[in-house]
C-alpha positions as CSV (number, residue, x, y, z in Angstrom):
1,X,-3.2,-3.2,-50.7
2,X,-1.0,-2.9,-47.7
3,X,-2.5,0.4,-46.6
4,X,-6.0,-2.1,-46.7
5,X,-4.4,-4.5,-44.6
6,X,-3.1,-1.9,-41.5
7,X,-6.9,-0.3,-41.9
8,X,-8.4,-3.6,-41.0
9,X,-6.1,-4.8,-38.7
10,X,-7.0,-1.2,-36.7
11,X,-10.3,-1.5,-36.6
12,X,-11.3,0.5,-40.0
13,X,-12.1,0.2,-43.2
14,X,-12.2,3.6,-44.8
15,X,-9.5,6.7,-44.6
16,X,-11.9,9.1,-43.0
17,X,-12.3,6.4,-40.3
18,X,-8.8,5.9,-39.9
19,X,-7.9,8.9,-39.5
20,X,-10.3,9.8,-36.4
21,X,-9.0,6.2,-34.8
22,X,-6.6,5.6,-31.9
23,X,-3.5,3.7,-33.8
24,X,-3.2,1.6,-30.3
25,X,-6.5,0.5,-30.9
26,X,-6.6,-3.3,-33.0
27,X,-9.9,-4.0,-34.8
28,X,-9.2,-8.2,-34.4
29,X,-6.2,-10.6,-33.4
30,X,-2.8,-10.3,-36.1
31,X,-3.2,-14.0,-36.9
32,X,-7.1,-13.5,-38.0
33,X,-6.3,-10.4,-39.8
34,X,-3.2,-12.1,-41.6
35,X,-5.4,-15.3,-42.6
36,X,-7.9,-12.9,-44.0
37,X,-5.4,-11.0,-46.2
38,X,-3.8,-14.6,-47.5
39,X,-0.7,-13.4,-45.6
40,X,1.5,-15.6,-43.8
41,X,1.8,-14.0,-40.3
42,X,5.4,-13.3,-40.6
43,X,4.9,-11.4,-43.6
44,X,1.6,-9.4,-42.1
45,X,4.0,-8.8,-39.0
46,X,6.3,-6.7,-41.2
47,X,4.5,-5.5,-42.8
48,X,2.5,-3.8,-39.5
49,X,5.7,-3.1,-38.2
50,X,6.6,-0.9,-41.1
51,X,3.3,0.8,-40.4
52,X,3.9,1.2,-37.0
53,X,7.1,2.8,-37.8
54,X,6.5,5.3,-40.4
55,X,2.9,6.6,-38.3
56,X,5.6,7.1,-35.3
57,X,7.5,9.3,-37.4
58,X,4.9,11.2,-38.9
59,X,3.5,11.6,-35.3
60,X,7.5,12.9,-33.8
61,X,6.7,16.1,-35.8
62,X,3.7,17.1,-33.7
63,X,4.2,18.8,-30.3
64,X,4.3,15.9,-27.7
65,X,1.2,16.6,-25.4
66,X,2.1,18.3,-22.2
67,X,3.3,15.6,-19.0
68,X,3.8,17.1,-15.4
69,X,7.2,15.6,-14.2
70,X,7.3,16.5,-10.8
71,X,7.0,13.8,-8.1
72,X,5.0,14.1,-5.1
73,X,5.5,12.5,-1.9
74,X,1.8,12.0,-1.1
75,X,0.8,10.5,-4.5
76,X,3.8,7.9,-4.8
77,X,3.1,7.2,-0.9
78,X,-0.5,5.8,-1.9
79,X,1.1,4.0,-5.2
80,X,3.5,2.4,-2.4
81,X,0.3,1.2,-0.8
82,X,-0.8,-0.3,-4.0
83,X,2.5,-2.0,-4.8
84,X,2.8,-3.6,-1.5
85,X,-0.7,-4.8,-1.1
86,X,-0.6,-6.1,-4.6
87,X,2.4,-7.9,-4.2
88,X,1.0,-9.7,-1.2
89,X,-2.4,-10.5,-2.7
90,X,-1.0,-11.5,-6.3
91,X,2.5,-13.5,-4.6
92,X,4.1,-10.8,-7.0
93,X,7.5,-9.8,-5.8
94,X,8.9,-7.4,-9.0
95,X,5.4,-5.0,-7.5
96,X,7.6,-5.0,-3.9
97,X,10.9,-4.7,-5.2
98,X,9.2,-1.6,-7.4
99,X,7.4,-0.5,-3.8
100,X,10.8,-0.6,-2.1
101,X,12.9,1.4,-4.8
102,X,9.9,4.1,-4.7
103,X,10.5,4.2,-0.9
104,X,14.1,4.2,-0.6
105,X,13.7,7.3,-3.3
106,X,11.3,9.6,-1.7
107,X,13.6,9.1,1.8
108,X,16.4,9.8,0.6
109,X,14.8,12.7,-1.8
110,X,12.4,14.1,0.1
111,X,13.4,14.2,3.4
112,X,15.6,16.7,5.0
113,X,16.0,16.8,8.8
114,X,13.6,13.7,9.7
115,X,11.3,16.1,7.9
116,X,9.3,15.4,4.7
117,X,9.2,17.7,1.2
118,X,6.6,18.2,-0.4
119,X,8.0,17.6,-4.6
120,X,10.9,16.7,-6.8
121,X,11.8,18.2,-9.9
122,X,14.3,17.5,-12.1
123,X,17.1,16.6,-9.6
124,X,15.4,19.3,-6.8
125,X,12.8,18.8,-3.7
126,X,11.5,21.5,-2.2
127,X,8.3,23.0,-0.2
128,X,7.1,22.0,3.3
129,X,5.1,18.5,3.1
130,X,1.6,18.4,4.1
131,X,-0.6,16.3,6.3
132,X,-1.0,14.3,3.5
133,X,2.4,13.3,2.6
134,X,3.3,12.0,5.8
135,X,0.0,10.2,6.4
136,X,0.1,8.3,2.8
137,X,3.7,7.7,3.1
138,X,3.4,6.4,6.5
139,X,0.7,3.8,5.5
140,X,2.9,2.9,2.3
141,X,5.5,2.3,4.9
142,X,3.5,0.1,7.1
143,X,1.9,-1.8,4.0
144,X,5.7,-2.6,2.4
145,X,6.3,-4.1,6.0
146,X,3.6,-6.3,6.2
147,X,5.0,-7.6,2.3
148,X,8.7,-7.8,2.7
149,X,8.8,-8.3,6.7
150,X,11.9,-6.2,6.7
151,X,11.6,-3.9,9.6
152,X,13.3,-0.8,8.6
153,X,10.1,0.4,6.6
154,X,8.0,-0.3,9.9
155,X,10.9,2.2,11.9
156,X,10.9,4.6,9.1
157,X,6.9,4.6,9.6
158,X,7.3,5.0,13.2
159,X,10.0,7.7,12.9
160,X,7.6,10.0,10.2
161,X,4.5,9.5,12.9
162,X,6.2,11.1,15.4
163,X,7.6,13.8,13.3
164,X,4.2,14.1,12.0
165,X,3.1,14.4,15.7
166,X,5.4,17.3,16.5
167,X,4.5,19.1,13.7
168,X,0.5,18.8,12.7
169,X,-1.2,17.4,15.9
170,X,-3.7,19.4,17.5
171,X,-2.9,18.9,21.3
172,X,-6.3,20.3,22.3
173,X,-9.2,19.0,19.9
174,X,-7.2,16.0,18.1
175,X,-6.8,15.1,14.8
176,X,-4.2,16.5,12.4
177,X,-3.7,20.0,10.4
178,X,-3.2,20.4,7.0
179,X,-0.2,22.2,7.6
180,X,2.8,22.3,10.3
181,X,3.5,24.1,13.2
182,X,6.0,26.5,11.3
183,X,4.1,26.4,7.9
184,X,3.7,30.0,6.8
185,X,1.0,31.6,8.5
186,X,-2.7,31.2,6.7
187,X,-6.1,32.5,7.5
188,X,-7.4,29.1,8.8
189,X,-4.9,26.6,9.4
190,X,-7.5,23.7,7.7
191,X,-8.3,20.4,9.4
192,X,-9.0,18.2,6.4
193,X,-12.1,15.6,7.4
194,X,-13.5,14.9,3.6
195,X,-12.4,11.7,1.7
196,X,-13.0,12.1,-2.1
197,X,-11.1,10.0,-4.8
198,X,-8.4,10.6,-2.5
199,X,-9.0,9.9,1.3
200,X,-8.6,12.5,3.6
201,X,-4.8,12.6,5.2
202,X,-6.9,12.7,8.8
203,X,-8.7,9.3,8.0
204,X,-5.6,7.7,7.1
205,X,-3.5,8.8,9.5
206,X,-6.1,6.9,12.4
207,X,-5.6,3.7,11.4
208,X,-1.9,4.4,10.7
209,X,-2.0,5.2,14.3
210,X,-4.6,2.1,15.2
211,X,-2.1,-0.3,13.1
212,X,0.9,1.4,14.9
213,X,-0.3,0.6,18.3
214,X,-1.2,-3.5,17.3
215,X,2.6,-3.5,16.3
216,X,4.2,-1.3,18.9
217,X,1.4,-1.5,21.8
218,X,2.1,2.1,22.4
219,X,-0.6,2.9,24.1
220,X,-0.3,6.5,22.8
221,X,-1.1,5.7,19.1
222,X,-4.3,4.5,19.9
223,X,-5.0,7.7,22.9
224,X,-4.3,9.7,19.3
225,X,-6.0,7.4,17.7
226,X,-9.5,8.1,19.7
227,X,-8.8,12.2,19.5
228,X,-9.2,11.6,16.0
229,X,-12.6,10.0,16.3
230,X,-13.5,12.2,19.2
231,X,-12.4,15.2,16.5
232,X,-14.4,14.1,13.5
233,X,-17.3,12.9,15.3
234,X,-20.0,15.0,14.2
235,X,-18.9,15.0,10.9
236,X,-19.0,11.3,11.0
237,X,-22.7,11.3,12.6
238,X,-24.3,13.7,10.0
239,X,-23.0,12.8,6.8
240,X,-20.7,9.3,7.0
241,X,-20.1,8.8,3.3
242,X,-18.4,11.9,2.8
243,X,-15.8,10.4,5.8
244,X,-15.8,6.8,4.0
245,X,-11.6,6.4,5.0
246,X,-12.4,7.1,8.9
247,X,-15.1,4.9,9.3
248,X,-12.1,2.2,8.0
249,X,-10.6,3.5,10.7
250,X,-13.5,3.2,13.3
251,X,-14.3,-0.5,11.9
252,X,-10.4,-1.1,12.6
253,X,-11.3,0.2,16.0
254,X,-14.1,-1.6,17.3
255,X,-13.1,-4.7,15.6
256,X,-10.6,-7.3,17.6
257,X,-8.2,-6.6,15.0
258,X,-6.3,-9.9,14.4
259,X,-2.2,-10.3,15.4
260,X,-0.9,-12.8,12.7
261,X,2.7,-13.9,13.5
262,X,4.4,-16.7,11.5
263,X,8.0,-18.1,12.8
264,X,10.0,-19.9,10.1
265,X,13.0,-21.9,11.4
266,X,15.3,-20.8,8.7
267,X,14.3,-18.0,5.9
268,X,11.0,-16.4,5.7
269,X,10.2,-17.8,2.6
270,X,8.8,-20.8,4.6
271,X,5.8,-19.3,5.4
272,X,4.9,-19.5,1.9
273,X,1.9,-22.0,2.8
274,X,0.4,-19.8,5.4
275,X,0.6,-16.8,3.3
276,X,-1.3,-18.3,0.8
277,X,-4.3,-19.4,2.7
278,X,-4.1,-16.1,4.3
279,X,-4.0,-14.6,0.7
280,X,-7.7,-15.9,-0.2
281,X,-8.7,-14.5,2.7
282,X,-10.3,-10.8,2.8
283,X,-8.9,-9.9,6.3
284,X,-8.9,-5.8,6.6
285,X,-8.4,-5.3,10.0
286,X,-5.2,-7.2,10.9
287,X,-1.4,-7.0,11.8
288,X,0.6,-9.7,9.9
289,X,4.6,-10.2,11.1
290,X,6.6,-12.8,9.4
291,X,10.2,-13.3,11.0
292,X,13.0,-16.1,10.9
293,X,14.2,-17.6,13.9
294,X,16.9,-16.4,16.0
295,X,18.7,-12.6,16.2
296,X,16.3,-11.5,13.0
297,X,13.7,-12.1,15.7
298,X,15.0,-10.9,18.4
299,X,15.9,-7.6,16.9
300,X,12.3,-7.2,15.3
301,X,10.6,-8.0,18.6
302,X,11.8,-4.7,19.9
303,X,10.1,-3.3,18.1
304,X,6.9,-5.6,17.9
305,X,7.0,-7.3,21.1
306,X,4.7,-9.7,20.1
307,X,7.2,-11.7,18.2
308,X,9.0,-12.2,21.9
309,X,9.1,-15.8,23.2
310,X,7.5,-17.2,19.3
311,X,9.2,-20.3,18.5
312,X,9.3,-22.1,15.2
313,X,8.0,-25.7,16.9
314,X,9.1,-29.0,15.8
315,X,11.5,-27.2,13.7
316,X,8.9,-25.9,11.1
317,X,6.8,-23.0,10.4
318,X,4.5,-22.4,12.9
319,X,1.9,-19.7,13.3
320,X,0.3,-18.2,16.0
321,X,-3.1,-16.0,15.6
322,X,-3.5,-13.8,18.4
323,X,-5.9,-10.8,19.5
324,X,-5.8,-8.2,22.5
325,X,-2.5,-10.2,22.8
326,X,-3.9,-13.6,23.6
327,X,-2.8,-16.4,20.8
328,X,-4.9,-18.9,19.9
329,X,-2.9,-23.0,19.7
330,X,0.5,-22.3,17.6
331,X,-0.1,-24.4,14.6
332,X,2.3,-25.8,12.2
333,X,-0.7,-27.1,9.8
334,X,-1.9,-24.3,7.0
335,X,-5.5,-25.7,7.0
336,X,-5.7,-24.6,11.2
337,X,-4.5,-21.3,10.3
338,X,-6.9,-20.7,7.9
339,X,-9.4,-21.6,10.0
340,X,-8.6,-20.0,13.2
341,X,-7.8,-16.6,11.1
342,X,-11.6,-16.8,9.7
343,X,-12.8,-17.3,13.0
344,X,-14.8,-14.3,14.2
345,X,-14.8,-14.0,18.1
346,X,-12.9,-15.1,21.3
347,X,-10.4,-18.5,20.8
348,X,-12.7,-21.8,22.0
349,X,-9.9,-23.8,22.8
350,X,-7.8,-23.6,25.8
351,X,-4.6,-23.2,26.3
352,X,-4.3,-19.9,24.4
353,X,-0.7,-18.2,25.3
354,X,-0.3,-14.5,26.0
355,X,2.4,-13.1,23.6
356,X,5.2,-12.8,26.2
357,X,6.5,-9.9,28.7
């Protein structure tokens, strides 16, 4: 009778069927299957838990299925990506704490002389990272910055580009190698330019370099930036879709990519309003800074001088919307901000402010 019960409750009603099921599959809710036995659902708990408990120790007799358990720098830098983006679109912060312990890991892991490894395996990292590892773990970097607003992940991006720079540029054509500069010698030292069901680490690392330069305006991210396109162009012209991450990258580009600063007058946490209009907002190509008052400021805004001379006015949140450096009217009021960050086009109202020296 009870074996009945666990049949039904997994979605079958014969042993042949059973036995060709997945047990983590459930055939209808526990409180319908428990009415339809004449159970109370306590008792049709237990007795699913017994069931659950003696399959599991049937099952602990069979070899476990084989798991790779090594941990690669490029894969975990694109999960970083994920975290922090889905932190900021779903106001989740246990995804950014998870983003943050993932990064502190692979730097302190798999990084040996401002240089990145390639894996980790039980307790060991080892082989020469690629193109790829830098590029994904740069944009994770940039993506947790623009979550947590703590600026040691936007350094840590900016000291991995120009490693990355040393090592895998091509000074004469532009764009990236696969490998380093002291990589072990190959036949063709590849130039990666396809974007599959992972992006190419050349069309990432553009609008790493595109976002760099709104944050930094280091005029040299975005001269690297254009080698890139300059580089891929006539891959780009005859077939785009196989180079779907670049052309990202080139929309970034020719866009007027928009410079989103908020100033809170105590803890960051006051620019919870403005995040969430900015939330239910698709914005792609955009820089977003989010930065207390007073030596927190001051400190960030050498590295992102757009944050210099930003005030919290009237002694509340204020943001300013800015592009090519111009800032459209600070505004203390959520429902301008949403406004002015949908706007497409130049700022209609006067007064706009450049961002400072």
């Amino acid at each position: 009778e009870h074996a009945g019960m666990v049949l039904k409750f997994f979605g079958a009603t014969e042993r042949g069927n059973y036995e060709g099921k997945n047990i983590l599959h459930t055939g209808m809710p526990q409180e319908q299957a428990a009415a339809q036995s004449g159970m109370q659902p306590g008792q049709f708990e237990a007795i699913i838990g017994e069931a659950r408990k003696r399959l599991y120790e049937v099952r602990s007799h069979r070899a476990p299925p084989l798991r790779d358990e090594k941990i690669l720098t490029a894969w975990n830098g694109l999960m970083i990506s994920a975290l922090a983006r889905g932190a900021a679109v779903l106001d989740e912060p246990r995804y950014a704490k998870a983003a943050e312990t993932a990064s502190r890991f692979l730097l302190r892991e798999l990084r040996s002389g401002g240089r990145l490894l390639r894996s980790h395996l039980d307790g060991e990292s080892g082989f020469p990272g690629y193109l790829n590892d830098y590029a994904f773990l740069i944009a994770g970097l940039i993506d947790l910055y623009e979550t947590t607003f703590q600026v040691e992940w936007l350094k840590e991006a900016i000291a991995l580009q120009e490693s990355m720079d040393a090592h895998f540029r091509d000074r004469e054509n532009g764009g990236y190698y696969q490998t380093s500069d002291d990589h072990e010698t190959l036949l063709v030292r590849e130039k990666p330019d396809h974007d599959g069901a992972v992006p190419s680490g050349n069309s990432i690392a553009v609008l790493n370099l595109l976002r760099l330069h709104e944050f930094t305006t280091d005029e040299k991210y975005r001269q690297r930036a254009e080698e890139g396109f300059q580089a891929f162009g006539n891959s780009l012209n005859r077939n785009p879709s196989q180079m779907a991450g670049m052309l990202l990258a080139l929309d970034f580009f020719l866009d007027q990519p928009k410079e989103i600063v908020i100033v809170t007058p105590n803890v960051s946490g006051e620019a919870a309003p403005f995040l969430a209009r900015l939330r239910a907002q698709f914005l792609p190509n955009r820089i977003l800074a989010v930065v207390p008052e007073g030596p927190i400021l001051d400190a960030q805004a050498a590295v992102i001088p757009l944050l210099k001379n930003k005030i919290a006015q009237k002694g509340k949140a204020t943001a300013y919307v800015c592009e090519n450096r111009t800032c459209s009217l600070p505004t203390n009021d959520p429902g301008i901000f949403a406004k002015q960050i949908a706007r497409v086009g130049a700022f209609p109202e006067t007064g706009g402010e450049p961002p400072g020296d």
